[in-house]
C-alpha positions, 0 to 999 in steps of 0.5 A, a space after each residue: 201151963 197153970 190156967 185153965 184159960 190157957 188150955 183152949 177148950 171149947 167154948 162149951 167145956 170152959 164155960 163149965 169148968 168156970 162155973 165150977 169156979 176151976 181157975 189154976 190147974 193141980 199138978 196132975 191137970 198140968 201133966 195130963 192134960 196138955 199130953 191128953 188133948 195131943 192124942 197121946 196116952 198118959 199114966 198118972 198117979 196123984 193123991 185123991 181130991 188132986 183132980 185126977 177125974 178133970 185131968 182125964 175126962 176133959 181132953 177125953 171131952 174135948 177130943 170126943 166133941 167131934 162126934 157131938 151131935 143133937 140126933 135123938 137116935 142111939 145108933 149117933 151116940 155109940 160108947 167112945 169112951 169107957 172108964 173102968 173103976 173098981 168101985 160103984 161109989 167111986 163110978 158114980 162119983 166120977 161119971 157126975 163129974 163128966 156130967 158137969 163137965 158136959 153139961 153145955 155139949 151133946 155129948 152122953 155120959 151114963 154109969 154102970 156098977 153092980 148092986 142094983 138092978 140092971 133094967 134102969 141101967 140097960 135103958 140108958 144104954 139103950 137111948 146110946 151114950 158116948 161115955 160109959 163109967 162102969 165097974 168091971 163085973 157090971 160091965 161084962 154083965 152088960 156085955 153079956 147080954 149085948 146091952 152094952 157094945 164097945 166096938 167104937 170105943 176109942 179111949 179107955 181110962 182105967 183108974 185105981 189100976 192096983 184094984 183091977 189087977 187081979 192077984 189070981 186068975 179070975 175068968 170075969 176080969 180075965 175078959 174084961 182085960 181082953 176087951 180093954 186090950 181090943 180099944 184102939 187108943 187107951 188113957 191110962 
């Protein structure tokens, strides 16, 4: 399987990727995806600029699709999906992506990484989204002051995996694995 064509999204998933101008798949894409979209779990390793967010984050869609829903309540938009990034420019830069990607579904996609001030953060969260991209550190700050629930999670995708290990024990990160060890199913 090279073409997108091929792999059967949605209607609403394909008609983005086409308008992105995506027509044959990079080798990660062809690996990952078709194993991803079977519900397995997957751990890739590609070079940057190789598609690794597509490979991940559009089974990740596909398969979250039947939960989309137009309710305007939070409480029918609980965080399915959470992708751990160690950076705050790489967060933002994936969960745009997502947001291309499911910009024809109902589906919610919101960022949080440190550096700035949480409030405009902790609203987002608040109206509930069903994928949150965020970097450790902020994340167990939302966590903390409960913005943040991660009891329907479902999948969790964590990237540049070397950068979130930490070399000594770190309480903050130490947590973070504990509740990434808690999700049911994991893309790795």
């Amino acid at each position: 399987m090279n073409s997108f064509s091929q792999l059967q999204l949605a209607p609403n998933l394909a008609k983005a990727v086409a308008e992105m101008g995506y027509e044959s798949m990079t080798p990660i894409q062809a690996q990952a995806i078709p194993v991803v979209l079977s519900g397995q779990d997957v751990m890739g390793a590609a070079q940057t600029g190789t598609g690794k967010t597509a490979a991940f984050s559009l089974p990740l869609l596909q398969r979250m699709l039947k939960h989309e829903n137009a309710s305007t309540s939070p409480a029918r938009h609980p965080v399915r999906a959470l992708v751990l990034l160690p950076t705050r420019e790489l967060a933002d830069q994936v969960a745009q992506q997502v947001k291309m990607y499911a910009k024809y579904t109902q589906l919610r996609c919101a960022v949080v990484f440190g550096g700035m001030d949480m409030k405009p953060q902790t609203l987002e969260l608040k109206k509930g989204v069903e994928v949150l991209v965020a970097t450790p550190g902020r994340l167990l700050d939302h966590i903390e002051a409960k913005t943040a629930v991660l009891n329907q999670v479902e999948y969790v995708v964590r990237s540049r995996l070397k950068w979130l290990a930490p070399t000594k024990p770190r309480p903050r990160s130490h947590n973070c694995s504990i509740a990434c060890r808690m999700m049911t199913s994991a893309v790795l």
